[in-house]
PAPA-988272 format. One line per 4 residues: number of its first residue (from 1); their letters; for each residue x, y, z of C-alpha. Coordinates in steps of 0.02 Angstrom, whole numbers, plus 32768, in hexadecimal, padded with zeros to 4 digits. Layout:
NUM	a	X Y Z | ...;
//
This chain:
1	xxxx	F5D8 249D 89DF | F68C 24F1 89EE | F6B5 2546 8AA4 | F68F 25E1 8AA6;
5	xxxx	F713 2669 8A9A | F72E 272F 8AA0 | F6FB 278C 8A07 | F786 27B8 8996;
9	xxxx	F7D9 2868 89A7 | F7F6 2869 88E7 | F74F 285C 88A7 | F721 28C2 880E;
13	xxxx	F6C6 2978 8815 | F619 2935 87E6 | F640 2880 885A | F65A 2904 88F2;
17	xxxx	F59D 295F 88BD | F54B 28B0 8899 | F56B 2870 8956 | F549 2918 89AB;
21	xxxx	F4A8 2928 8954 | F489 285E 8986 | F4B3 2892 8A43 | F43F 2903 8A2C;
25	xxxx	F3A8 28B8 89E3 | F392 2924 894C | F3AD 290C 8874 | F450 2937 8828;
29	xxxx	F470 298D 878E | F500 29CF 873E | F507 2A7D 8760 | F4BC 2AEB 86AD;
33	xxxx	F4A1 2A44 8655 | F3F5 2A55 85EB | F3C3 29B4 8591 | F433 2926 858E;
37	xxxx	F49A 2906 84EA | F49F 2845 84E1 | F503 284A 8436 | F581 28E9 8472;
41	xxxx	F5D0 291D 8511 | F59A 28F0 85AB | F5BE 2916 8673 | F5F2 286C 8692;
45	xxxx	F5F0 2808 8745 | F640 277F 877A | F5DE 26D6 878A | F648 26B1 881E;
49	xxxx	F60B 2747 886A | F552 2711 886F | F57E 2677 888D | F5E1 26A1 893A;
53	xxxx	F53E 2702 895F | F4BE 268C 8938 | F505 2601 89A2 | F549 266D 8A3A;
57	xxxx	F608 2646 8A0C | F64B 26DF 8A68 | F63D 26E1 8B0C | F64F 27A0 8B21;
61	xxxx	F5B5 27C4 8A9F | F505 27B1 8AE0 | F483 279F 8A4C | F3F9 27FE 8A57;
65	xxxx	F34A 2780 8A69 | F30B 27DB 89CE | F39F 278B 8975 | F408 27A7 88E4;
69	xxxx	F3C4 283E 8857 | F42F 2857 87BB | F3FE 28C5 8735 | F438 28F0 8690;
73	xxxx	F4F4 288A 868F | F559 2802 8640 | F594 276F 86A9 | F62A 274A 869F;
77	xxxx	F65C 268D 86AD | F604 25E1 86D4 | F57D 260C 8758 | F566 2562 87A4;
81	xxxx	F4E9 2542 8845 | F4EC 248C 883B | F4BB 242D 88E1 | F4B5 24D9 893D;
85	xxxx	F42B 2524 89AA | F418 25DA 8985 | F401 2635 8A01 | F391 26CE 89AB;
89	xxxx	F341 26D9 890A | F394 26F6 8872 | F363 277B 87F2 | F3BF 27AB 8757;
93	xxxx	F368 2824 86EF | F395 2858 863E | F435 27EB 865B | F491 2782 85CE;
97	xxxx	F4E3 26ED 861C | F56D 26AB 8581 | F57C 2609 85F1 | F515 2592 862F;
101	xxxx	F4A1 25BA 86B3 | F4CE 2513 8717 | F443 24E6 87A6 | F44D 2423 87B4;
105	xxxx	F40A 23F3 885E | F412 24B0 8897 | F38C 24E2 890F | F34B 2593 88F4;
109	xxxx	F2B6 261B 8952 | F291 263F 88AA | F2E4 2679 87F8 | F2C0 26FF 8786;
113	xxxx	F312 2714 86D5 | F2A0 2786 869B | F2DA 27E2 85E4 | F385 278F 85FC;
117	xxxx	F3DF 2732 856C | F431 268B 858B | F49C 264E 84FE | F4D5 25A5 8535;
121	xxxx	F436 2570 8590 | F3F9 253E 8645 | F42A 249C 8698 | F3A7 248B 8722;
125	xxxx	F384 23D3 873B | F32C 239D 87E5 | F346 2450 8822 | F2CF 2485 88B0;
129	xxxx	F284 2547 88A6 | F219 2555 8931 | F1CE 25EA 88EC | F1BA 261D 8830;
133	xxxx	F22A 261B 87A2 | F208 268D 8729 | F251 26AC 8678 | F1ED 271A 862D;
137	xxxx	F1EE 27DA 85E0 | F250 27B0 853D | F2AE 2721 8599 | F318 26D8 8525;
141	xxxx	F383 262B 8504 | F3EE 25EE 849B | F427 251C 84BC | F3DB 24AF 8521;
145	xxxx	F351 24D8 85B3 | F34D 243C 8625 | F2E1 2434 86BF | F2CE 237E 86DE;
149	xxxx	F28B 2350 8785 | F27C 23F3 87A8 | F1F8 243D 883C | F1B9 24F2 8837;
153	xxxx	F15E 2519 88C8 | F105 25AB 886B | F0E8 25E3 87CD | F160 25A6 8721;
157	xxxx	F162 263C 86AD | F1AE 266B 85FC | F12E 26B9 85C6 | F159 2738 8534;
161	xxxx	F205 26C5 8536 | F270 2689 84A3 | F2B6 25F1 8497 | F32E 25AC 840B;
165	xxxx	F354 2510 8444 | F3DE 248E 844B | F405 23E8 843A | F369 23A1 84AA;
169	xxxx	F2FE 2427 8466 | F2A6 24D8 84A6 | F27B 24AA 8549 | F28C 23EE 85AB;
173	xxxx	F242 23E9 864F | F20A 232C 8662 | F1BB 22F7 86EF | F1BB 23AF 8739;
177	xxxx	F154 23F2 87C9 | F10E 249E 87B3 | F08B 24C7 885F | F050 255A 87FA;
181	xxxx	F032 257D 8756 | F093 2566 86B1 | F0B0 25F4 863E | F0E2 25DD 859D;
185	xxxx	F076 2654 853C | F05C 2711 8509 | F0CF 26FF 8461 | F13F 2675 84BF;
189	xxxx	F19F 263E 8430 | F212 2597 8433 | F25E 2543 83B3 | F27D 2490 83CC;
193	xxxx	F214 2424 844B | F1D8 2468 84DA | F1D2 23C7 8545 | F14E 23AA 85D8;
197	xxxx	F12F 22F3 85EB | F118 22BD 8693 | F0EE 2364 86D4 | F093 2398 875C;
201	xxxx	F02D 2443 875F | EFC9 247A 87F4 | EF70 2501 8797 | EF68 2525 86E2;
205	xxxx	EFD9 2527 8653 | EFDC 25A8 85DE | F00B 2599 8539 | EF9C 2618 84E7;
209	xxxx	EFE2 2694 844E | F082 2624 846C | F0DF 25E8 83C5 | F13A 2525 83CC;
213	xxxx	F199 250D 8342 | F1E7 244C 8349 | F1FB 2438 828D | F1C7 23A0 8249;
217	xxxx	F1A5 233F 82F8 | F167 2377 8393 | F139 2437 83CE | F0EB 2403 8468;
221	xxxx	F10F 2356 84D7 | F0BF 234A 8575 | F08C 228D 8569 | F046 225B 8612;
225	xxxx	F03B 230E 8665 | EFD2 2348 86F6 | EF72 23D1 86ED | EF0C 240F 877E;
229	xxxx	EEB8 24A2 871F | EEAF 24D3 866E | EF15 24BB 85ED | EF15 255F 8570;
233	xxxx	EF4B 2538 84CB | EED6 25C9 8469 | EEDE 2674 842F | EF4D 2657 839B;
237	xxxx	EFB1 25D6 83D1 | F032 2597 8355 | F08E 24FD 8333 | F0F7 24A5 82B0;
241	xxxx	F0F7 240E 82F0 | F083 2388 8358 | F03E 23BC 8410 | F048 232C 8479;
245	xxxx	EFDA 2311 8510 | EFC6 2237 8508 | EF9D 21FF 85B7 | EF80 22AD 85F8;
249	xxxx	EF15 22E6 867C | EEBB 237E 8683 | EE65 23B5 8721 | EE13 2429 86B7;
253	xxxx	EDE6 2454 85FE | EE63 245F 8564 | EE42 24FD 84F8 | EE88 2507 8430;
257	xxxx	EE03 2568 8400 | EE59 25DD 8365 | EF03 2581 8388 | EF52 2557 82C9;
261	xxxx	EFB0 2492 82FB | F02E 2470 8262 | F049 23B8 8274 | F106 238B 8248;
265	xxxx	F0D9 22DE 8226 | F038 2282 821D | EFE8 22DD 829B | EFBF 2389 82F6;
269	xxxx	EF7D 235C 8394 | EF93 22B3 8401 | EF26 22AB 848C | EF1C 21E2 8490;
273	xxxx	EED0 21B3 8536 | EEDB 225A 8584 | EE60 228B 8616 | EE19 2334 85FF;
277	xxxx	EDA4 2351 868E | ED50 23FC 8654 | ED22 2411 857C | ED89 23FE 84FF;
281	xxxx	ED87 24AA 8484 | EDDA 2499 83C6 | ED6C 2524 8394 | ED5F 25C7 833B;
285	xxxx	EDD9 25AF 82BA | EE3B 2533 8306 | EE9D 24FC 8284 | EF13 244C 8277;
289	xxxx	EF84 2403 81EF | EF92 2336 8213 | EF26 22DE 8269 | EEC2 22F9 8314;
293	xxxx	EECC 2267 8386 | EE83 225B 8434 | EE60 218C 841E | EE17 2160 84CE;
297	xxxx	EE26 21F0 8518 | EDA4 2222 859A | ED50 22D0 85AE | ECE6 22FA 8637;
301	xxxx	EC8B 238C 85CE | EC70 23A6 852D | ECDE 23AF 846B | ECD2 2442 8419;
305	xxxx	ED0E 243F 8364 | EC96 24D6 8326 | ECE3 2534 8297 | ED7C 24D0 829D;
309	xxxx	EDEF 249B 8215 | EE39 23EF 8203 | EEBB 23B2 8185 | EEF0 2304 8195;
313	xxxx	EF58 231A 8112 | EF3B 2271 80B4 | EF15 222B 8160 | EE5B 2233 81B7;
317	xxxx	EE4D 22D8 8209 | EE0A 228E 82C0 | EE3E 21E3 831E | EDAA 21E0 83AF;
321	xxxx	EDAA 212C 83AD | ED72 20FC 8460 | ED81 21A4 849B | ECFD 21C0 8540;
325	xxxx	EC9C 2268 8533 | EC23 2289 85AF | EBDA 2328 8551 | EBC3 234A 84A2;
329	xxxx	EC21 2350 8412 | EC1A 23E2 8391 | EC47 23E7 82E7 | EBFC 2484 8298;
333	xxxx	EBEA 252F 8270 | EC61 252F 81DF | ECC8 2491 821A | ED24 2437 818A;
337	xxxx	ED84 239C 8185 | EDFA 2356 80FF | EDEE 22A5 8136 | ED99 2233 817F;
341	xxxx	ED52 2257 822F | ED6F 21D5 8297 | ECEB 2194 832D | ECEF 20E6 8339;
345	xxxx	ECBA 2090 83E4 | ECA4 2145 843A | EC52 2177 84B5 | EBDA 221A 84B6;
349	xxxx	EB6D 2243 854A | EB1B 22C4 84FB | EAFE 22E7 8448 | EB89 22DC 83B4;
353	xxxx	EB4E 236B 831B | EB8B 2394 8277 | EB1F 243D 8255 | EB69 24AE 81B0;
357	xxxx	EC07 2445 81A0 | EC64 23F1 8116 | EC98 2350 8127 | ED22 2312 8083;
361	xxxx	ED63 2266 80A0 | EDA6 2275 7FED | ED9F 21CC 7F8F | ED80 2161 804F;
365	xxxx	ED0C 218F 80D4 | ECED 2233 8115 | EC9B 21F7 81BC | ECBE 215B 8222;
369	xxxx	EC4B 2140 82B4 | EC39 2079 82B8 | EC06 2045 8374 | EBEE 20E5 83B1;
373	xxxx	EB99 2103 843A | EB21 2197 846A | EAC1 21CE 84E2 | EA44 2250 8491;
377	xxxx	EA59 225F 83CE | EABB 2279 832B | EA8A 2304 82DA | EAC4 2323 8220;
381	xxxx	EA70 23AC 81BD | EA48 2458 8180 | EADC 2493 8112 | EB51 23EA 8139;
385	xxxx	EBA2 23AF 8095 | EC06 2314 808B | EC60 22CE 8009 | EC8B 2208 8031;
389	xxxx	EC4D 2175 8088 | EBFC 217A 813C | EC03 20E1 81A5 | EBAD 20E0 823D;
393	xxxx	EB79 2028 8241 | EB5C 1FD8 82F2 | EB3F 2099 8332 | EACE 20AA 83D3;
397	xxxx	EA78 214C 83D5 | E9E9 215B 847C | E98E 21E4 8423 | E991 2228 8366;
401	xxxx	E9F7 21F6 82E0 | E9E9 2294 827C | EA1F 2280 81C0 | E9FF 231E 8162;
405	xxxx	EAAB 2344 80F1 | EA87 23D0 806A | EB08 237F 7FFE | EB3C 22C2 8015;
409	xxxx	EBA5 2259 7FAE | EBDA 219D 7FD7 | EB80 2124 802E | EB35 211B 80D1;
413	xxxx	EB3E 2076 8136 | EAC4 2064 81C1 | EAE6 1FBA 81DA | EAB5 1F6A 8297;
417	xxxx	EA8A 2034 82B4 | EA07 2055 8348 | E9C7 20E1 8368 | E91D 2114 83C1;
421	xxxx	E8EF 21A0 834B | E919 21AD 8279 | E90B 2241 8215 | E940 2279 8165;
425	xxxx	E92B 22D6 80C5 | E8E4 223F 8072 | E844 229E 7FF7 | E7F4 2205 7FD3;
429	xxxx	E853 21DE 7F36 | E8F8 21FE 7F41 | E97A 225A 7FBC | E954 2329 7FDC;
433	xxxx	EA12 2333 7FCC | EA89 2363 7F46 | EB05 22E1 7F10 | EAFB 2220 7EFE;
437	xxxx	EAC1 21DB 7FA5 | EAB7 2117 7FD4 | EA85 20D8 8072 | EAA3 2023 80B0;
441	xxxx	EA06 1FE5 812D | EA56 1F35 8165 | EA01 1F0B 821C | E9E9 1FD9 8235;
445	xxxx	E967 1FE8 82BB | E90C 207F 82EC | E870 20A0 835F | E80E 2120 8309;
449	xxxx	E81E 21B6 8287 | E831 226E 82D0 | E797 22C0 82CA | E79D 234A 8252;
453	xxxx	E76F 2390 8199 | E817 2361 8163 | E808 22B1 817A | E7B7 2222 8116;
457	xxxx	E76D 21B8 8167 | E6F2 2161 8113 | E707 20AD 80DA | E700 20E7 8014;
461	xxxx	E79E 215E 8030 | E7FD 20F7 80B0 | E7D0 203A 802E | E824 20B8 7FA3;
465	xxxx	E8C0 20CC 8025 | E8D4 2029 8046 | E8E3 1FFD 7F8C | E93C 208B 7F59;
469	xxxx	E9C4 2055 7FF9 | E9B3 1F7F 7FC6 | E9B5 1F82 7F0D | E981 1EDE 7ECC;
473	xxxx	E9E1 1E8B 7F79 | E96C 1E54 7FF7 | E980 1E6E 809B | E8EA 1E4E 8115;
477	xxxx	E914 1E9F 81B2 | E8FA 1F51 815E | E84F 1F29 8149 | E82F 1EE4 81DE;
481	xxxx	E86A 1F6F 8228 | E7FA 1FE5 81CC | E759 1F99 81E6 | E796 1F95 829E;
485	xxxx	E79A 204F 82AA | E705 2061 8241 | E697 1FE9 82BB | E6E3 204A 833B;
489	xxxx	E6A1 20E6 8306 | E5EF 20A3 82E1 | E5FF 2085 821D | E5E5 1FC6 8217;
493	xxxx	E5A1 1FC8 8183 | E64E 2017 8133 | E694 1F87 81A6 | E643 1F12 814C;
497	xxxx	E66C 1F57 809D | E71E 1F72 80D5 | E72C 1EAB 80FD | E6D4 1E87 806C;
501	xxxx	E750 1ECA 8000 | E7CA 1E72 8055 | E785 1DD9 8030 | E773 1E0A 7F7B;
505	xxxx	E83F 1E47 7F7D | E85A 1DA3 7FB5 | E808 1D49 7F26 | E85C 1DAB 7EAE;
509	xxxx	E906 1D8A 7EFE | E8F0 1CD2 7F05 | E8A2 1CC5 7E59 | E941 1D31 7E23;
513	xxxx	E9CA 1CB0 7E84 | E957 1C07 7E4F | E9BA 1BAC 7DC7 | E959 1B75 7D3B;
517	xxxx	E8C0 1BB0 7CE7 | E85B 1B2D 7D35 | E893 1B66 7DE5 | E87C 1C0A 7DCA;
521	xxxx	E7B4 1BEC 7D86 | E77F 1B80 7E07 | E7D0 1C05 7E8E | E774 1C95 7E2B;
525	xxxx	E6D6 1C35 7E24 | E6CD 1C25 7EC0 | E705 1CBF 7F01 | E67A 1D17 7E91;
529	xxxx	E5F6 1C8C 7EEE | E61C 1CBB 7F96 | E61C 1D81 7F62 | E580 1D67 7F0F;
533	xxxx	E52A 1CFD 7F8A | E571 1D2B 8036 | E5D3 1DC6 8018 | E65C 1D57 8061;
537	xxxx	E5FB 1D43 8109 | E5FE 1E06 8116 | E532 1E0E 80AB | E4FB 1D7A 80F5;
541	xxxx	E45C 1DC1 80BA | E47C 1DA5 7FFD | E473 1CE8 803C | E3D9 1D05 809A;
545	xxxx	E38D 1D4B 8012 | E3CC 1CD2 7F84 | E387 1C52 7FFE | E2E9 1C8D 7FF9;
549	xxxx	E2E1 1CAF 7F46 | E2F9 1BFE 7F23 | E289 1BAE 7FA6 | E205 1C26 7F69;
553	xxxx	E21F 1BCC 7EA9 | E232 1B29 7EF1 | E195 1B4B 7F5F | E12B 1B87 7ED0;
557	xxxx	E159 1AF8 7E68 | E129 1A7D 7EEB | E086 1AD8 7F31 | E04D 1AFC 7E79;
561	xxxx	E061 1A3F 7E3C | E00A 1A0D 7EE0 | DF7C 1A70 7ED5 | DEC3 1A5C 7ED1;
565	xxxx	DE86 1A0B 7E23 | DE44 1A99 7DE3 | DEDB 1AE7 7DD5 | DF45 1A56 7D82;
569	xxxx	DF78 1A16 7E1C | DF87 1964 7E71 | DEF6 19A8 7EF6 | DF80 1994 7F9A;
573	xxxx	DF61 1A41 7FC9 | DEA2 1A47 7FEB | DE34 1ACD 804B | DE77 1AE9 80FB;
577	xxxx	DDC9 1B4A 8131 | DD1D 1AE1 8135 | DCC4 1ACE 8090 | DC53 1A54 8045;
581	xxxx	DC96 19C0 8003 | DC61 1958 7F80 | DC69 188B 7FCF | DC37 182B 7F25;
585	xxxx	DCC6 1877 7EC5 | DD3D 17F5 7EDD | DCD3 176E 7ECC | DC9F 17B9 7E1E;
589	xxxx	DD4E 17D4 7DEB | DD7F 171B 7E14 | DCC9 16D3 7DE2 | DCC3 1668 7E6A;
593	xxxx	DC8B 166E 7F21 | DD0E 1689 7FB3 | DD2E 15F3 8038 | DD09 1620 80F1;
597	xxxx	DDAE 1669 8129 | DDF0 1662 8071 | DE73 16FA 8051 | DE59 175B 7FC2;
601	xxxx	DED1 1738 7F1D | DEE8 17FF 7EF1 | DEAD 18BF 7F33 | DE32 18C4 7EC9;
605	xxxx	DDB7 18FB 7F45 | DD23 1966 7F23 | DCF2 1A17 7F91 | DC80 1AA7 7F5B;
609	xxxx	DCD2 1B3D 7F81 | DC85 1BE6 7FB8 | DCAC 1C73 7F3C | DCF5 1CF3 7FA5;
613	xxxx	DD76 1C50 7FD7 | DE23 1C8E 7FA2 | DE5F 1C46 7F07 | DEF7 1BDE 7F12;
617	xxxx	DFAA 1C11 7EBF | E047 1B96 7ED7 | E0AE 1C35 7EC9 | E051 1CA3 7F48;
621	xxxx	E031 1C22 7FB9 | E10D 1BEF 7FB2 | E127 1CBC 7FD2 | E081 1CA8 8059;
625	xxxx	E0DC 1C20 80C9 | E18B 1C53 809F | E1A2 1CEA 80F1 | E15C 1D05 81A4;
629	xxxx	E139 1DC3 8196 | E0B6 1DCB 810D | E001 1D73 8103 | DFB6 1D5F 8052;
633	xxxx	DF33 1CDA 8098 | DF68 1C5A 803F | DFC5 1BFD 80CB | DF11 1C07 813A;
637	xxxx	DE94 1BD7 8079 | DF02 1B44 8064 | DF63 1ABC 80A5 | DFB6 1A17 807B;
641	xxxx	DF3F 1981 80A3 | DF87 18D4 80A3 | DEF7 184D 806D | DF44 17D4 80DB;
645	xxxx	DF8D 17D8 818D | E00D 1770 8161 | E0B6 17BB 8113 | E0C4 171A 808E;
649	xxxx	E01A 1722 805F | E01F 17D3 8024 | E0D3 17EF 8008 | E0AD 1888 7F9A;
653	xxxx	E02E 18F9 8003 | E0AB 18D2 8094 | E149 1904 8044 | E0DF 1996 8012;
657	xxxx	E09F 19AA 80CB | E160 19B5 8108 | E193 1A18 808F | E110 1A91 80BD;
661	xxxx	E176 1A9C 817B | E224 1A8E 813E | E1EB 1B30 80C6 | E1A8 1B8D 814B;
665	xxxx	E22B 1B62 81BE | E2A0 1B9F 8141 | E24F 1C37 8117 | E251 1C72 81D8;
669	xxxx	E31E 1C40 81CF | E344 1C98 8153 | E2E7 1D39 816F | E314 1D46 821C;
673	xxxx	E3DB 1D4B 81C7 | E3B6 1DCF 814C | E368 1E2E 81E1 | E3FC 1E26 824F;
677	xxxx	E478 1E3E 81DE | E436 1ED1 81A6 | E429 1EFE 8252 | E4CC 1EE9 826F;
681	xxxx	E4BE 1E5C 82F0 | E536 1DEF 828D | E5E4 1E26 8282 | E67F 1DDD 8241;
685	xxxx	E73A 1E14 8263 | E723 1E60 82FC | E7C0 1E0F 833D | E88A 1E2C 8339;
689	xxx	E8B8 1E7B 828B | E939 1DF7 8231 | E9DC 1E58 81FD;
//
């Protein structure tokens, strides 16, 4: 800093008035001067002047703590503080500085510009105000604004300022340090980039009713900012060009609710891996041109898009991919989206909804939410429309997947979905939608259907789903799946009929990929056995039942041509109750007398029978022993009676004899597996649904 010296003797009129109102601590004006004529005639004071003041260059002048106050005058010359240590603050009012305001290093108590007009800019890098600097009160500035490095140690304000920029742009403060607050709002108007990367805030920055025009690149750059409050962005604010907040943190929440964000280039807003520790509010008509991207950012509340408009303008309308929200996310009441909204691999802690919006992804997809994660649900109904595909394949949702569009176009791929509770518009039949709807089902796994009118959940409606989803492909997991849910909610026996038409899709997709008629037969043939027979293991009681059937013909074949003679039989089946028999029969039919011990050749053995003894029927007595639950006595009237006790001299009555157990035997078997499969004892595909 030069020595300092005496004040000049030859100072000019308004000079002389300037320092005694300095000594003196009070604002200076040019005496009868009204409103200040930036484009006319002007008092005019010399830079060197406040210069001399502001550093303490005259030793016979002794500034006033309460500083320098100019009002209403032109400055005449370079005013250049570079390096030096004011000694009071500096305030010109209303005053229209033609050179550059140079401040480079300077160290200030505070500065106030307020309504004056700077037409060759500021050039403030790394200067230190240890109080506020404030440029507001139609502030306005023509060429460059640099504040690089710079520390405020209050508030930063052009609020109602206008800025027209210069080479850098509007406004570059880099890497600045503001202890206060930052006010650039209340019809703040810059054209060119207002620059902010790097900043630090220790309050909130204000940005609200502000207009940012950078043309066709960036409005607003504040990459990697701090933010230890809010950051205000709302209330009709206006840019042409992209905000910028990448890397940011925000101690607090980030308002654009009704702010209208004209994207120069691709996109509107870039908020990639920004912290934003309150919400995040792009609400109530908040409006953007290009593309919204916060890709893994993290917000500690909640994203509101409610009644907002997006325009990706041939781009998707949202990046979230990765992005960490720990409330929910809201898309509705009126929101629209031209694009494709964009969620892949995010994380919700609460609940993402898309109530009475419109979704147009145009000819591609209007909703991407592969691997996303949520804590509570997805909710997508009332009056939502949307018009292209929706992918949320490999989604986790903890509680219900909601999927009620009124219109829906596209396809839907659930594809290695989970979620613990499903519901839709599905009637039964087809979709309760307008448009064309498709839905893919690949390995989508759900725990149970929401409990309500609305929803089908019967095992007739949800089979029709699954084909009206699979076409002729087959896919088994779906089903598996189904009867899961169904067994879980107490309908096994629409289980059962949802696995047995799995089975029977499966036929008809291997009898439709077998090559050659042959093939394809023998695979129908058999397909249409097991169906008939077993039900595919799912009616095990059809095979119970056809089991009996045809033990109860083979029975009555055998009894009848083994019974007593007077019935046609071979006389193996004889009386099983006492009754008179005739000895001499035998020896009549063979007319000739028995040997001691001699067996005899045949059954034809004589008895007199009572006549209230029940008459014998081969076909009553195979239903009598076959099954266990009814008694027609004809097991107790009659019973198989070998002539010999020796298997190979009566091969006949004893093959009759066994077959008599192995019938019975079998009848027990197989009634006891009609009776708990009906019962529901046996089960099949109870475990892990296949993709």
């Amino acid at each position: 800093m030069p020595a300092a010296r005496p004040m000049p003797t030859d100072l000019p009129e308004n000079d002389r008035a300037l320092v005694e109102a300095a000594q003196r601590g009070v604002p200076w004006a040019p005496a009868g001067e009204g409103q200040p004529n930036f484009d006319g005639e002007m008092p005019t004071v010399q830079a060197s002047t406040i210069r001399a003041l502001c550093l303490g260059l005259w030793d016979d002048v002794r500034l006033d703590p309460r500083g320098i106050h100019i009002v209403g005058v032109r400055i005449d010359g370079d005013l250049d503080l570079s390096e030096g240590t004011c000694i009071g603050p500096l305030k010109l009012r209303a005053c229209h500085l033609t050179a550059p305001l140079r401040l480079w290093g300077a160290t200030l108590p505070s500065l106030y510009l307020s309504a004056s007009r700077l037409d060759a800019g500021l050039l403030a890098d790394s200067v230190r105000i240890t109080g506020d600097l404030v440029c507001d009160h139609g502030f306005r500035a023509t060429g460059d604004l640099r504040l690089l490095g710079a520390r405020v140690g209050g508030d930063m304000s052009f609020r109602t300022a206008t800025l027209a920029g210069g080479a850098m742009g509007a406004l570059s403060a880099d890497g600045v340090t503001v202890e206060g607050s930052l006010f650039c709002d209340e019809g703040f108007n810059a054209r060119g980039t207002v620059r902010l990367p790097f900043a630090q805030i220790g309050r909130d920055a204000y940005f609200r009713k502000a207009v940012l025009n950078g043309g066709e690149t960036i409005a607003l750059f504040a990459d990697g900012s701090a933010i230890k409050g809010n950051l205000f962005c709302d209330q009709s604010f206006i840019t042409m060009g992209a905000v910028r907040i990448a890397t940011a943190h925000v101690g607090g929440g980030a308002f654009f609710h009704g702010a209208i964000l004209n994207g120069g280039g691709e996109s509107a807003l870039i908020g990639d891996r920004a912290e934003i520790r309150g919400n995040l509010f792009c609400k109530d008509g908040f409006t953007a041109r290009g593309s919204i991207k916060i890709i893994a950012a993290r917000i500690g509340g909640s994203a509101d898009f409610n009644g907002a408009h997006l325009d990706g303008g041939g781009n998707a309308a949202l990046f979230a991919d990765g992005a960490d929200i720990r409330g929910e996310l809201s898309f509705g009441s009126g929101f629209t989206a031209k694009g494709t909204v964009c969620l892949p691999s995010a994380h919700i802690g609460v609940t993402v909804s898309f109530i009475d919006a419109v979704l147009d992804g145009g000819s591609g997809q209007a909703l991407n939410a592969e691997n996303l994660k949520v804590q509570g649900g997805l909710l997508c109904r009332d009056k939502t429309r949307i018009n292209g595909g929706v992918s949320v394949a490999g989604i986790s949702i903890q509680g219900l997947l909601d999927w009620r569009p009124a219109s829906w176009t596209g396809m839907l791929d659930l594809s290695h979905a989970r979620a613990v509770v499903w519901a839709d518009n599905w009637s039964g039949r087809k979709w309760d939608c307008d448009g064309a709807p498709r839905i893919i089902l690949r390995d989508f796994r759900f725990d149970s259907f929401l409990v309500a009118d609305f929803v089908k959940s019967d095992a007739v409606s949800r089979l029709n789903w699954l084909k009206a989803a699979l076409g002729d492909d087959f896919v088994p997991g779906p089903y598996e799946n189904l009867a899961r849910v169904l067994r879980a909610a107490g309908d096994d026996a629409g289980a059962k009929r949802v696995g047995l038409e799995k089975e029977r899709a499966r036929t008809r997709h291997e009898v439709k990929s077998s090559n050659g008629r042959l093939p394809r037969s023998a695979r129908w043939l058999w397909g249409a056995f097991l169906d008939l027979t077993i039900g595919y293991g799912y009616q095990w009681w059809r095979g119970g039942a056809f089991g009996l059937l045809f033990l109860l013909l083979v029975g009555w074949g055998v009894f009848n041509s083994s019974g007593p003679l007077d019935t046609g039989g071979s006389g193996i089946i004889k009386p099983a109750l006492p009754v008179a028999f005739i000895e001499d029969l035998g020896r009549r039919i063979d007319d000739r007398p028995l040997w001691p011990g001699e067996t005899p050749s045949h059954h034809g053995i004589g008895y007199r029978l009572p006549p209230e003894y029940p008459p014998f029927s081969g076909f009553c007595y195979s239903l009598d022993t076959l099954l266990p639950l009814i008694d027609l006595g004809q097991s107790g009237a009659w019973s198989p009676s070998p002539i010999a006790p020796s298997f190979w001299d009566d091969k006949r009555g004893w093959a009759v004899t066994f077959y008599l157990y192995f019938h019975i035997f079998a009848g027990w078997g197989l009634s006891t597996l009609i009776a708990v499969d009906l019962t529901g004892v046996i089960q099949r595909g109870t475990g892990r649904p296949s993709e």
